[in-house]
N, C-alpha and C positions, 0 to 999 in steps of 0.2 A: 618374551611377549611383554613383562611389564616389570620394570627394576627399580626395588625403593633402594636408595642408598639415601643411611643418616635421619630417618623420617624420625621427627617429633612433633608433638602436640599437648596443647596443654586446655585443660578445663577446671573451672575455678582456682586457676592456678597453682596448681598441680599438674605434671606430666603425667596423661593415661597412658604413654611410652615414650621412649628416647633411644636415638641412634640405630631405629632402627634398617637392618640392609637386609634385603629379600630379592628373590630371584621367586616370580609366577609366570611356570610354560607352558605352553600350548597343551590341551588336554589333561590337565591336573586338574583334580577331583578331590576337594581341600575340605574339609570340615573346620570351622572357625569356633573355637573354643575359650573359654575364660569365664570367671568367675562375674556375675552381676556386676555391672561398673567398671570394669574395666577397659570399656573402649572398642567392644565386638560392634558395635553398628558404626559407632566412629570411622572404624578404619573401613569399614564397608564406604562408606561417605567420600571418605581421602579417595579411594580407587576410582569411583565414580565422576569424582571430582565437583562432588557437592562441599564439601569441606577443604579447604586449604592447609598444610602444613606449618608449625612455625618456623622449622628449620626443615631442611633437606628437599629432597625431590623424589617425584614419582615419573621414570622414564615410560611410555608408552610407544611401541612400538607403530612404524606409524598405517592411517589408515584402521584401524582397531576399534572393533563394537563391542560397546560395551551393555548389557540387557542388567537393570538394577530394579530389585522387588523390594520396596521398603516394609518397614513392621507399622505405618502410619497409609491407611487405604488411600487412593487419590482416588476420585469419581470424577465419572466418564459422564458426559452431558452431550448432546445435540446430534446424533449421529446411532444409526441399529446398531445393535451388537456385532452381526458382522462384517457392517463397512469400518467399527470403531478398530477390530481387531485387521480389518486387514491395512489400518493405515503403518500400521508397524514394517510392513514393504513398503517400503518408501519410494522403490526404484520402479515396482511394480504400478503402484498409483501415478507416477511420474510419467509415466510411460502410457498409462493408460490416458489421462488428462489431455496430453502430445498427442495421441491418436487422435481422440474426438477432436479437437484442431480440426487438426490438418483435415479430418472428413467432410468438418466442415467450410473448409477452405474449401477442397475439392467438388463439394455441392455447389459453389454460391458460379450463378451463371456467366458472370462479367468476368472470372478469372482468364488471364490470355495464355499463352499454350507453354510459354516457357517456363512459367509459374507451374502450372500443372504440370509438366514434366517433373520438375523439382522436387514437388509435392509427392509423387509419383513415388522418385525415388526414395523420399523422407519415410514414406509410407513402408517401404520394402525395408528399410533399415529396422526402421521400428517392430516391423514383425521378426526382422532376424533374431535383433534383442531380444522379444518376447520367446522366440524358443530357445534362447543361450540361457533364460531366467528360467526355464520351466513353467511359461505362466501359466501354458494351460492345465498343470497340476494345481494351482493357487487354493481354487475353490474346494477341491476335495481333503488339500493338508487342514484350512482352517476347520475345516466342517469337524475331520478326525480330531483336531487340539481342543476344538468347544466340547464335542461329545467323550473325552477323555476327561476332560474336568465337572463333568455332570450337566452341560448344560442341555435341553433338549431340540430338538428340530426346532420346535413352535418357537422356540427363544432366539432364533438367530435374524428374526423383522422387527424383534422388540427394541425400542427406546433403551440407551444403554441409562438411561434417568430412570428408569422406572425399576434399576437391581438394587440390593440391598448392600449395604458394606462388605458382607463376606465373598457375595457374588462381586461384586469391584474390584476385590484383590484375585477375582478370576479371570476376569476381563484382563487386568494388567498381567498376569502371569500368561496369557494366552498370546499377548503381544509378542511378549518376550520370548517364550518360546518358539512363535513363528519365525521371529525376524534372524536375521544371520547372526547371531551375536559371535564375538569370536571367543568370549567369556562371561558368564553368568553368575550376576550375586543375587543370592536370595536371604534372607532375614524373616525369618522364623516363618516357614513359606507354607506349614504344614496347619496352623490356626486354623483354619476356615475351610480346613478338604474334610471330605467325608472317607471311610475306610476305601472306598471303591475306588474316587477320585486320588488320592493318597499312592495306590497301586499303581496307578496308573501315570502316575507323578515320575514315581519311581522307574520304572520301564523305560520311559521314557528318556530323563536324565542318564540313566546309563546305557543307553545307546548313542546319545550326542556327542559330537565330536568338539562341541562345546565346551571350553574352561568351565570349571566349577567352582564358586567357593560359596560356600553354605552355613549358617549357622539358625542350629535351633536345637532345643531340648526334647525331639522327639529321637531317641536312639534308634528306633527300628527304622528309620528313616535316614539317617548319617550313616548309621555301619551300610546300611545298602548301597549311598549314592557316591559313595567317597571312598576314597584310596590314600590318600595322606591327611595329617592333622597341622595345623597351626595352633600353637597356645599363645594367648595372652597370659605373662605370668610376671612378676618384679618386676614391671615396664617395658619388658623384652617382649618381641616375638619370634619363636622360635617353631620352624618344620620338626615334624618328625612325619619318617616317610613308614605310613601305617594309618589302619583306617583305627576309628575311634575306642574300641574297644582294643587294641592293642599299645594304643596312646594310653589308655589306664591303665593297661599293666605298667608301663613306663613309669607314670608318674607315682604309682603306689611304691615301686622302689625307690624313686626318687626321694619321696617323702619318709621311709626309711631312713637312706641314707643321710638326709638332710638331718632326722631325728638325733641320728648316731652321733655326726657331726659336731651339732649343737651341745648334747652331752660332754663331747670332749674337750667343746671350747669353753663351756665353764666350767670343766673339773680344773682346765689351766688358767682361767679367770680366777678362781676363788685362791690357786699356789699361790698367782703372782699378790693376789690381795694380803694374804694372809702374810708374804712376805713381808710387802712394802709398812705392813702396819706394822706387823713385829720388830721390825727394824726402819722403823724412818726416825728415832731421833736417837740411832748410835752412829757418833761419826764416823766409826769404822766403818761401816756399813754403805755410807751414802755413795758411794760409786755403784755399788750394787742396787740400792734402793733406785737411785734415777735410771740404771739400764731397764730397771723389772717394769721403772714409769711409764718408760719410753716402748717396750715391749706391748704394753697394756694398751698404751695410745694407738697404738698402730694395727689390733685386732681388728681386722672388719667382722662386726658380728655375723653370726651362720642367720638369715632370717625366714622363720616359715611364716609364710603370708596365713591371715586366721580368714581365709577363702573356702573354709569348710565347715560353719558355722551351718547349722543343724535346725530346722525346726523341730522343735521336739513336742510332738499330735500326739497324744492318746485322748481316744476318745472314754467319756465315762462309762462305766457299765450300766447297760440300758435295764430297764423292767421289763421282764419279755410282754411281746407281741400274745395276739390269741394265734393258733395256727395259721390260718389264713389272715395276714395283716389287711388285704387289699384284693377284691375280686370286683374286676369292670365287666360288664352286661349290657352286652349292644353298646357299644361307646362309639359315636362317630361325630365328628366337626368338621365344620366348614367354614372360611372366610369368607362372608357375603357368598357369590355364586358357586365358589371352587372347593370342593368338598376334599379335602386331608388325608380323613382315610374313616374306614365306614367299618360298624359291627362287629367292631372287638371283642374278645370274648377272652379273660384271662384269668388266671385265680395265682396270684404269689405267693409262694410257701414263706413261712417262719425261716430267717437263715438263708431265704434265696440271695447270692451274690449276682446280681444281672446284668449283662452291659448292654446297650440299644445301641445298634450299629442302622446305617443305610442309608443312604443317598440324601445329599440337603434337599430341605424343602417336602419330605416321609412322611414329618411330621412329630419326630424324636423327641424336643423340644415343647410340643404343641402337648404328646401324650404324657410327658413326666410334670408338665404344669396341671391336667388335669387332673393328675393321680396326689397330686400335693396341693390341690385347688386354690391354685392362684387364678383357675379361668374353667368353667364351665361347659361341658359340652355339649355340642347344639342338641346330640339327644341319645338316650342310653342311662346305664343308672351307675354308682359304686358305691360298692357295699364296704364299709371298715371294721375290720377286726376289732375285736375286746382290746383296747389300752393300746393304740396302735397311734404313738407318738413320731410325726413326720418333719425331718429337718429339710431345706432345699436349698441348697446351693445352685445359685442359675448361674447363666453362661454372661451375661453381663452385670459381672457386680458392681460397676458403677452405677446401674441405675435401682440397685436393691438396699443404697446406702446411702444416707443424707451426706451430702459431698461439704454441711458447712458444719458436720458433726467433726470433734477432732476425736482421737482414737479410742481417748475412755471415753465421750459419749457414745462411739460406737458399739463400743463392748457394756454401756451401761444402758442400754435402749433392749439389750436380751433380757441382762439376769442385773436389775438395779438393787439387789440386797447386798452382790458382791462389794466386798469395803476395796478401795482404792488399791488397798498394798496387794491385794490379791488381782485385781486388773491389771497392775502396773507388771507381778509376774505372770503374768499371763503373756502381755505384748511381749516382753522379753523376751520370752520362749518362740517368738515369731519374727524376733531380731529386731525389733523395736524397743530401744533404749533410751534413757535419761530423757531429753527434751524432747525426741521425737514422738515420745506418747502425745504430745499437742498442737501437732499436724494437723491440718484440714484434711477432710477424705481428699478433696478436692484436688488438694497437690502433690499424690500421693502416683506413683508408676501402675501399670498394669499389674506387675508383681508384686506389688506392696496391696493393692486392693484385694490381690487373690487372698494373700496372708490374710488379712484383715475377715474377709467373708469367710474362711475358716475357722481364726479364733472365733466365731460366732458361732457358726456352727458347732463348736467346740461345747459351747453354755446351754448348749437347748435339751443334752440329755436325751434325743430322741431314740427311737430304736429302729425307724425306718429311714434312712438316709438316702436322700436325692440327689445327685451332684450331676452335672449340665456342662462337658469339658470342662472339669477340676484341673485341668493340667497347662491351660496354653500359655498362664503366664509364669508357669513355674519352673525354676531350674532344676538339674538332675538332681542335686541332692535333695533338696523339699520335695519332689516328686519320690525317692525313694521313700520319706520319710509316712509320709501322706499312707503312698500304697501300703507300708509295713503295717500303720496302725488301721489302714480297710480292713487286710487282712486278717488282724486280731478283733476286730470290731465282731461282738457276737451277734448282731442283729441282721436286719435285713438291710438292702443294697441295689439301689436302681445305679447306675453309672452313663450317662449316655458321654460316648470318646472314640477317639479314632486311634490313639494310642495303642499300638500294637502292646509294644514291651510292659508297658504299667497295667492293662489287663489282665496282660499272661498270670499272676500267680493269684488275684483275687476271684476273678470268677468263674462262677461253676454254670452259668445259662446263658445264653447268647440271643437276644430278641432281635431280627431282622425287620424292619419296617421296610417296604413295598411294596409298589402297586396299592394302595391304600389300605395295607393288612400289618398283620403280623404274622412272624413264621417263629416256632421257638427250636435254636436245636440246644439239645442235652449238652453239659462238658463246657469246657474253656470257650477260649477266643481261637485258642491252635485248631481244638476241634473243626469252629465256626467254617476256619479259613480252609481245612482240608474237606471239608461238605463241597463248601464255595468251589471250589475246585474241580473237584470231581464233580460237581454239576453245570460247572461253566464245559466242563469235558464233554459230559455225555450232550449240552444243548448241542456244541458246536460240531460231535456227531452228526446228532439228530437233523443240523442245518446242511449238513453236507450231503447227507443220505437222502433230505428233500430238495435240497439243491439239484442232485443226481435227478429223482424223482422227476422231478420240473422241466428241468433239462434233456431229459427224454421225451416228456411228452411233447413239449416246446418241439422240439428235434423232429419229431413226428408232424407233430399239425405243421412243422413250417415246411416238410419235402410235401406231405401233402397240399400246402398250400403254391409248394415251387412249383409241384406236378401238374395242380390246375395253372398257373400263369402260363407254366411252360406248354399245354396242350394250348389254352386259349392264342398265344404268342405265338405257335405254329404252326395251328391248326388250317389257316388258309394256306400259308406256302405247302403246307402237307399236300393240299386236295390240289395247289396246283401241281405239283411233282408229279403226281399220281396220274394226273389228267397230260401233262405233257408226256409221261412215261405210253401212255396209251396210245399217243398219238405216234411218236417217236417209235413204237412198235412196229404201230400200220404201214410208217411212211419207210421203214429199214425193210418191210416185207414189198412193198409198191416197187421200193427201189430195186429187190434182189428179181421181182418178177420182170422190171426194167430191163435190166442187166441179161435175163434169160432172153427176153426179145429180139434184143438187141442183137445177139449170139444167133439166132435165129435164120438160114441161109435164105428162108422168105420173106424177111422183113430188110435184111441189109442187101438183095439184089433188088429189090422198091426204092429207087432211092427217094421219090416222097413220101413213103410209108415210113423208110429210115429216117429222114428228116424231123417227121414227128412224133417218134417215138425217141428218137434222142434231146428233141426239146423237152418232149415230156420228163426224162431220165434228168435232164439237168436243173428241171425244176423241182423235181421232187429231194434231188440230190441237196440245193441250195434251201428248200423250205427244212430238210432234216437237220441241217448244219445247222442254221437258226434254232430251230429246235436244238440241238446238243447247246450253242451257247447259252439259252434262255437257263436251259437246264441247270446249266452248271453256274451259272448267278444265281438262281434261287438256293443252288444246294447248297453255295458260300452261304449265303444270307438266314438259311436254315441253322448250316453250323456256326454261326457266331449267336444266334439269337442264342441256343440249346449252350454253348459255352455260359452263361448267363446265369442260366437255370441248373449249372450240375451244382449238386448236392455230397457226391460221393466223396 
């Protein structure tokens, strides 16, 4: 489907890879891997054919769709959500646009007859098209792709202007998904889903017959949707056919090996060293000395990229909380008219580890701001614990950070007693080094700001920790590092994330927001999701069992209802059948007493008494016949109506 042969490129010149040759085929399910900077959205770019190559080429098979999710939202303007999403059928809109035409060609009165034949036939082609496309499925796939990523009925007449950034990269992901790609790139696709939409993400992606290549830092998310690995690694990209967690066992031997390697090439660096010194100025020697040179020259060193560099988080040891840090009462908000969610009632234990999971827009967000009172709730009360120190990590740390602070004013706007050398290892510990401590926030990555709103939270000493998707700009390794030190963190723990994997070993309570409540269940996120399940089980019972329910009574009121059309529908031909049957009787009796007359040796030696009993006989004879034909149309016409009306 798509052949790189030779592909290089370069950025501030330096190559993020060289030479490289790939074969991407049809139905390959790729996870795109590599250490921060090394060129994972790049080469997303190259395939797309946003970005150009310096050398080599990208062969594309031809005719080939290509569906690209960027990590930067686009927004969608002038058009509802679901005309914006159905323009992604291009051939479909094409096609409809061509219709209205021609309809209107066909209405307009002065058209002359050849033209409207023409039109005619245009017209007949164009509906063929539309069932070779499945159009009249169109509106039920988009409906199912919007309400798979969360969005609601009421939102499919809304202005696609009036969604928020996170909703933007839904819209565009809903495109994508509709239109026929014949391969899918997505970049970090999982930011802005909620657990529900996320599932549903999933499902999805592995069912399509859709290429895949994916990159993002959410592991429960890769190991599910993917089958092989791509790494970026020493400017190579190399397959390995295995989904991502098999790809790690790979590379942990790798890096092994590499280890071992390296050992033995300077245990034979330091011979030849020791040689050439010990003997570089005895002439005997110097034949020796220049081969052990030349030896030395010619080592390519074993190199392990320092691509494993560690955020190293502990947090400090808090002053415990009172028992209860945090108890809301009646807590409900609303934005202007649209109420969030109404008469919370919670009390959070000392040590609670929580994660807040539930559909965007619950209000997640909305309840960890109030519990950390960055914003007020329209009404309800909360009560705070003895010494109940609250740190908050929100979900957009660019706008919680002065963007023209450089990194020590950052870290010195927390804790300004800290003396510099202690700030300076602080950033460090966060992979901020030498100069880059006097960065603007401003120029600074999504991943670098997440650092950054860490080490801060690092200084505040709190014992109750907020954190607002801690995770979506962070790679695996700082994700690991982050959760190990939650883990150890002795205090209490709001987390609101969609992160399957980085919940699993911190939390011990699961807060569901919807419908405008909360539900708590007891135990992990594994817990959460085997609830969720077993109760998405017993609804989808429950809907079937009143589906059945429904569908019976339905079943019922509608033969009832066939019954009366079908009595009303033949109730007159009834009464005439009935009424011709009666007659049809008399005149079959008129006739047999005819017939007796007739036979009669005193009516057939009269021969004008014969005369008019066998006029009489042939008119009775022909008024019955008419009768038998009447009969037998109506009793057609009876049984085609009653064909109408069965039921059984």
């Amino acid at each position: 489907m798509i052949d790189i042969k030779n592909l290089s490129i370069q950025f501030t010149g330096e190559n993020l890879f060289e030479n490289v040759n790939l074969k991407i085929s049809r139905h390959d399910k790729i996870a795109l891997v590599g250490s921060n900077g090394t060129g994972k959205s790049t080469f997303l770019k190259l395939l797309f054919g946003l970005e150009k190559p310096e050398t080599g080429s990208i062969i594309k098979q031809k005719g080939i769709n290509i569906g690209y999710l960027p990590q930067e939202i686009n927004s969608f303007i002038g058009k509802t959500l679901f005309e914006e999403v159905k323009t992604s059928l291009q051939n479909i809109t094409t096609l409809e646009e061509r219709e209205k035409l021609v309809i209107e060609a066909l209405n307009d009165i002065n058209i002359n007859d050849e033209d409207r034949n023409e039109l005619i036939d245009e017209l007949g082609e164009i509906q063929q098209k539309k069932e070779e496309l499945d159009f009249y499925t169109t509106n039920s796939k988009i409906e199912k792709i919007l309400i798979g990523l969360g969005f609601r009925e009421s939102d499919f007449s809304r202005m696609t202007d009036e969604f928020s950034g996170g909703w933007q990269m839904r819209i565009q992901m809903a495109k994508i998904l509709l239109a026929d790609n014949d391969l899918i790139l997505l970049d970090e696709p999982t930011n802005h889903l909620d657990i529900d939409s996320l599932e549903w993400l999933i499902s999805f992606l592995q069912t399509t017959s859709s290429a895949l290549i994916v990159v993002s830092h959410d592991r429960h998310f890769v190991t599910s949707v993917t089958n092989k690995t791509l790494e970026i690694y020493n400017r190579q990209i190399n397959f390995y056919s295995g989904n991502y967690l098999q790809y790690l066992t790979f590379k942990e031997e790798r890096e092994k090996q590499l280890v071992s390697l390296q050992k033995q090439q300077e245990k034979k660096i330091k011979e030849l060293e020791r040689f050439i010194e010990r003997f570089r100025y005895k002439a005997t020697k110097a034949k020796q000395v220049q081969s052990r040179i030349k030896q030395l020259e010619k080592i390519e060193l074993v190199e392990i990229l320092d691509e494993e560099k560690k955020v190293k988080l502990f947090f400090p040891e808090p002053s415990p909380s009172g028992i209860i840090p945090v108890e809301l009462i009646n807590i409900s908000h609303a934005y202007q008219n649209t109420e969030v969610f109404k008469n919370i009632n919670l009390q959070i234990e000392r040590g609670d580890k929580i994660a807040i999971v539930g559909p965007n827009g619950a209000g997640k967000t909305t309840l960890t701001k109030i519990i950390a009172s960055k914003i007020n709730p329209t009404s309800g009360k909360i009560i705070y614990g003895h010494n109940t120190i609250i740190s908050y990590y929100e979900q957009d740390v660019a706008d919680s950070i002065n963007p023209d602070f450089d990194l020590i004013d950052a870290l010195e706007e927390i804790n300004s007693e800290l003396p510099i050398g202690k700030i300076r290892t602080i950033l460090g510990s966060f992979l901020f080094a030498g100069d880059d401590v006097f960065k603007k926030v401003k120029v600074l990555s999504g991943g670098e700001k997440s650092r950054i709103a860490l080490a801060r939270l690092l200084l505040t000493k709190s014992n109750f920790i907020i954190l607002d998707e801690p995770t979506n700009h962070l790679d695996y390794t700082s994700k690991e590092i982050l959760q190990k030190a939650l883990i150890d963190f002795n205090g209490t723990i709001l987390i609101v994330s969609h992160d399957i994997d980085f919940l699993k070993p911190i939390v011990n309570k699961v807060y569901e927001m919807k419908n405008m409540n909360v539900k708590i269940y007891l135990g992990g996120i594994e817990n959460y999701l085997i609830k969720k399940v077993e109760q998405e089980k017993f609804n989808d019972l429950k809907a079937k069992v009143n589906q059945i329910e429904k569908t019976k009574k339905d079943q019922k009121r509608i033969e009832a209802e066939l019954r009366q059309k079908k009595y009303n529908a033949t109730k007159d031909l009834k009464n005439k059948l009935e009424k011709l049957e009666e007659e049809i009787s008399k005149l079959e009796l008129e006739k047999s007493e005819t017939e007796n007359q007739l036979a009669d040796s005193r009516i057939f030696s009269n021969p004008e008494l014969a005369k008019s009993t066998n006029s009489t006989y042939e008119k009775i004879k022909s008024e019955l016949e008419n009768k038998y034909e009447t009969w037998t149309h109506i009793s057609h016409q009876l049984e085609e109506i009653e064909k109408q009306f069965n039921f059984n």
